[in-house]
N, C-alpha and C positions, 0 to 999 in steps of 0.2 A: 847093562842096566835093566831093571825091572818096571814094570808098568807105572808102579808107584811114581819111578822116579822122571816121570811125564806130565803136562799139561795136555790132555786134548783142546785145541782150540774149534772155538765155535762161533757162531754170530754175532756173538758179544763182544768179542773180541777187535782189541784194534787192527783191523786188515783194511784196507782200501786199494782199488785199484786205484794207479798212476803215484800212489807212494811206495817208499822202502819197505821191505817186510822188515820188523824190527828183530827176528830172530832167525836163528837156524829152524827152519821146518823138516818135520820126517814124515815119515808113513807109519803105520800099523805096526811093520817089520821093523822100526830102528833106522830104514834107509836114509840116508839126507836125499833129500827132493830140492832145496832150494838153500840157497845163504843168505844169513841176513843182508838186507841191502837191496836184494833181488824186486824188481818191481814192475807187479804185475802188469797188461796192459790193457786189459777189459776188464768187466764184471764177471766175464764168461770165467776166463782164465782162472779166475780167483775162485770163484764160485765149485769151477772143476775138482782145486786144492781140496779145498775145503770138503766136496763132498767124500773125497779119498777117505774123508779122516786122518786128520793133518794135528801133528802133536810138536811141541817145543820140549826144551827139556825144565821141569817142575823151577830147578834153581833157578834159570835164566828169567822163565815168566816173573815170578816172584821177586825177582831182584827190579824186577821193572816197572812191579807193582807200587811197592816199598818205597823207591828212592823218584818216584816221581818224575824220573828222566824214561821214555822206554830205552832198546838196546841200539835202536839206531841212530842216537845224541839227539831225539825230540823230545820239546818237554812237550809233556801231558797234560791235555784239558784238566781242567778241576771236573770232578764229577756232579753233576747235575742229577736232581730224583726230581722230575718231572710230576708224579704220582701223590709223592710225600706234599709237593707244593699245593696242588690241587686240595692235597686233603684239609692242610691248613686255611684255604681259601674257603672250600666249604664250611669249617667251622667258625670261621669270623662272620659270614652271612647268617648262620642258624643263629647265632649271638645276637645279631642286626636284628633279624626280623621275630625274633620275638619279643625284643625290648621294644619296639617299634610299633608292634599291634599289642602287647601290652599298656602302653603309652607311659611303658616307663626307658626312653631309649639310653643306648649307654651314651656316657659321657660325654664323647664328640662322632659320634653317628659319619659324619661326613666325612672324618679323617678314616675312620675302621672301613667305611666303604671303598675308598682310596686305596686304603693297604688292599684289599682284594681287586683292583684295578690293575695295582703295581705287578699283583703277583703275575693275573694274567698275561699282563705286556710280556712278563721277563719267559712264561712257558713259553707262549706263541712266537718269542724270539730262538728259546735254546731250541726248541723240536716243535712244529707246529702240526706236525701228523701226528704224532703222542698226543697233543693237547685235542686236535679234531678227533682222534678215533678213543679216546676218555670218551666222549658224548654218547656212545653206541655202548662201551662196554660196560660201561656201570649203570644201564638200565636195569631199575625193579620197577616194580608198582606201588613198592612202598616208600615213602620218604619222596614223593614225587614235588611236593610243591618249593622245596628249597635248591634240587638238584635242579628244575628245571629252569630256575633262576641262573643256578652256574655256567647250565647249556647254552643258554642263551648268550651269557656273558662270554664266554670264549668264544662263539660265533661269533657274535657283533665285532670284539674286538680282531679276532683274525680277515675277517671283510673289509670294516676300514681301515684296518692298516691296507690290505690289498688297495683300498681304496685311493690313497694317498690324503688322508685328511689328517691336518694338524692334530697333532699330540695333546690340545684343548679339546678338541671336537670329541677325537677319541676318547677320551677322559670320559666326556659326558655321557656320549652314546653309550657305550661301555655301562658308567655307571647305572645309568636308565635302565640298561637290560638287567644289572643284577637286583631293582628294587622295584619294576614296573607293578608286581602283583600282590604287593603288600596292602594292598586293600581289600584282599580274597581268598588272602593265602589258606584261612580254616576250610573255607566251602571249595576248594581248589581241590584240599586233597582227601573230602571227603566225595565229591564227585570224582575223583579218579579211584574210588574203591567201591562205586555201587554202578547198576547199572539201571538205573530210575535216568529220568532227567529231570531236570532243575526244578522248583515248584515257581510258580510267578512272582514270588518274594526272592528266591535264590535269582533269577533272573534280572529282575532289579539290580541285587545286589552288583552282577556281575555285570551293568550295564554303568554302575556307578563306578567300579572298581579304579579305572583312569583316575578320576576323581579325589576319590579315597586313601588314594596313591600319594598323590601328588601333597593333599592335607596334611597325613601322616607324615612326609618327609619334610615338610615343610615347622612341623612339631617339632621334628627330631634336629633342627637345627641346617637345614638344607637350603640355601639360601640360591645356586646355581640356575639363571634362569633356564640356559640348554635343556639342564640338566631333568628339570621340571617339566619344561615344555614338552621333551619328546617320550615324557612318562605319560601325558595328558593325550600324548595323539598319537598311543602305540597301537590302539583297534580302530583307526580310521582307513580308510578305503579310498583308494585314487576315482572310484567312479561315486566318491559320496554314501557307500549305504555303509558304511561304519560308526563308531559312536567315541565319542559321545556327541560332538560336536555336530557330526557328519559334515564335517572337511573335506574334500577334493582337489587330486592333481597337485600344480603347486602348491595348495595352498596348506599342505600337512610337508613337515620339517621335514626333510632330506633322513634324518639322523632316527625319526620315527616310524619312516619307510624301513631302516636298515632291522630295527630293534623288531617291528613287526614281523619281518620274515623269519628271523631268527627265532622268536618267540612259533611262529607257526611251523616250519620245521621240527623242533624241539618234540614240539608237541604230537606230531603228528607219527615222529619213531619211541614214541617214549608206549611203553606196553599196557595197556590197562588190566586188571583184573578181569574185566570180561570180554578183550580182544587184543591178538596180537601185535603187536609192535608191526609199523609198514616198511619196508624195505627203502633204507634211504635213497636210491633212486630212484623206487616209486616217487616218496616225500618230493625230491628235487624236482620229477616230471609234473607232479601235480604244483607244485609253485608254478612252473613254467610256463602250464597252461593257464594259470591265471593271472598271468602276468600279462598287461592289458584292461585286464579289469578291474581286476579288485587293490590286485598291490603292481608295485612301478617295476615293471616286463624290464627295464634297464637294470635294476638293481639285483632284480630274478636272476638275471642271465652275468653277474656279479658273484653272485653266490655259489652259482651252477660250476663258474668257474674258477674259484677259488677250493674249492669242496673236490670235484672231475665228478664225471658220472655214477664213480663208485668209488665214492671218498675213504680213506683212510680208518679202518675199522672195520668195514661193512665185509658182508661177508658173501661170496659169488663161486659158481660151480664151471667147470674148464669144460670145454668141450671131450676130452679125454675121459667123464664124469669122477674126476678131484674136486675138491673141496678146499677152495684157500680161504685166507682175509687179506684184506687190500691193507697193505703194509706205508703206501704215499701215491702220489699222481706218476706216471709215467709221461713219455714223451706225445702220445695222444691221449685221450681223453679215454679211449676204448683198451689200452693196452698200459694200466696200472702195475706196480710192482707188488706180487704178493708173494704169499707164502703159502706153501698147500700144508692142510691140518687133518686132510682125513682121504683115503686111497677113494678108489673108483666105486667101493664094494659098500663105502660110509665108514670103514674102521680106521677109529684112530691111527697116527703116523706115528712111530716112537721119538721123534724131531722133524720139528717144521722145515719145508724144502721150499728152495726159490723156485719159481717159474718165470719163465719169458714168456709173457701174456701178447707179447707182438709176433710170437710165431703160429703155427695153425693148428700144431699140434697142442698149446696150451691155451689157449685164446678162450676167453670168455665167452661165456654160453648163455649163460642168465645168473640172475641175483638169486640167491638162497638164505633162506631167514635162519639162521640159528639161535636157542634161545643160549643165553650165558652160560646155562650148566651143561650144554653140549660142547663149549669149545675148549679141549683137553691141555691149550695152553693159557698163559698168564701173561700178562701184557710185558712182565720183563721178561718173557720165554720168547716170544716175539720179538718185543723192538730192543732189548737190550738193556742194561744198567741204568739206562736214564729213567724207563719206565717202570720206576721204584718210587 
């Protein structure tokens, strides 16, 4: 047979360790290496195959594709685009929030916000590392005050869910983070394109924005008191110096603690025109330290842990001096599972390579900021078909 007549398999590929391999596997040569059925016993194992460069034959993939059964009589996930949902998400809020600060909102404002609730639940259910490391890879500077809204919203809702709060609360919290800034939104993202700071009127403005928020949603047919409340007490501060109220400790909503940190993370890796984006475990280190003071050190250390020290997207150099991205959390906090994207030298990889961040020779070293047009993969070159 000729080369043609092969699939190479790759990461995308259905393999898992502790299940059946679905097909006959070769090598480069044609050799058979393994029989369908054959089932690996680690990640190592698998991992090893794989890097061989490990091919099927073209018919057999293909017939597995097609008929929806693969060859080992499992049926097959339905396929999931994580990517595509997001995008649709985003475009239902740009729809919201300009009807909204128009004050001509659509129709039923509160059902449209809904449907971008839903979607999120359903990502942060099929793959919640695709949905966390979306927040890191689609950073620009431009288009910043609608996407910052989305960041927020898949944060919040991946935390409470961690958090175990009913599927109301979540609802709300959720929705809070995708409309908290619609009282700001023009001077939002015209301050993240200049490097002046606010004039005393812009200041105002953004002292009212809670406020502002809360009227406009209440125009658009929002009637959810949660929902309202912890839109009104998203910049309050557990020691009192927030606003607008200057609320304290218990006495600011559980659910506007949560939206707060999310909203301040967001903000704090998101890149400006005239400074670079901060390395999300910077971003998490500086929550932590204020945690205690300004925002609730319990919910900090909530986040911390739902996210690992080097969440899902971010991007960190091996002690080996490689270049991976944090692909999900590993079994500690310090030893993530990634993917190296660039050799010792900084040159790109021709394909991304696993590492074991738990041994010493690959083990994390420090965070490394890449900007987007440095990283020569694509998030479904990365995580796989879903992240489409």
């Amino acid at each position: 047979m000729s080369k043609s007549d092969f699939h190479r398999i790759s990461l995308d590929d259905p393999l898992q360790f502790g299940k059946p391999v679905p097909w006959d596997i070769y090598d480069a040569n044609e050799k058979l290496l393994v029989r369908k059925g054959f089932v690996p016993q680690s990640e190592k194992q698998l991992e090893a195959l794989i890097q061989r460069g490990i091919y099927t034959t073209a018919e057999e993939y293909l017939k597995s594709r097609e008929t929806g059964i693969d060859p080992a009589g499992q049926e097959k996930k339905p396929q999931h685009r994580v990517l595509s949902m997001m995008g649709q998400a985003n475009n239902i809020i740009q729809s919201i929030t300009l009807g909204i600060v128009a004050h001509t909102p659509l129709p039923d404002t509160p059902a449209e916000v809904l449907k971008v609730v839903n979607i999120l639940d359903e990502i942060t259910s099929i793959n919640p590392d695709i949905a966390l490391a979306y927040i890191l890879f689609k950073q620009t500077a431009e288009g910043y005050a609608s996407r910052h809204l989305l960041d927020a919203g898949i944060l919040s809702m991946a935390v409470t869910k961690s958090m175990g709060k009913s599927r109301e609360e979540t609802t709300a919290i959720t929705a809070a983070a995708l409309t908290m800034n619609i009282g700001m939104l023009g001077l939002q993202e015209d301050l993240q394109t200049r490097e002046e700071p606010p004039t005393e009127a812009e200041k105002a403005l953004i002292f009212q924005h809670p406020v502002l928020a809360a009227q406009l949603l209440q125009e658009a047919g929002v009637s959810d008191e949660q929902w309202l409340s912890f839109v009104l007490h998203h910049h309050e501060n557990i020691d009192g110096s927030g606003y607008h109220t200057g609320k304290a400790g218990d006495d600011i909503p559980e659910g506007a603690k949560i939206i707060s940190l999310a909203d301040r993370y967001t903000a704090l890796i998101a890149p400006r025109l005239y400074r670079k984006a901060m390395h999300p475990s910077q971003a998490l280190r500086t929550l932590l330290i204020e945690g205690g003071k300004t925002c609730d050190a319990r919910i900090a250390a909530t986040f911390i842990k739902e996210l690992g020290i080097y969440p899902p997207g971010a991007c960190v150099k091996l002690v080996n001096g490689e270049t991976g991205i944090v692909m999900r959390k590993g079994f500690s906090a310090m030893e993530p599972a990634v993917l190296v994207i660039k050799n010792q030298y900084g040159a790109d990889l021709p394909a991304p390579q696993k590492r074991d961040t738990g041994t010493d020779r690959f083990a994390i070293k420090e965070p490394r900021h890449l900007e987007a047009v440095d990283i020569p993969f694509t998030m479904q070159q990365l995580w796989g078909s879903e992240a489409t």
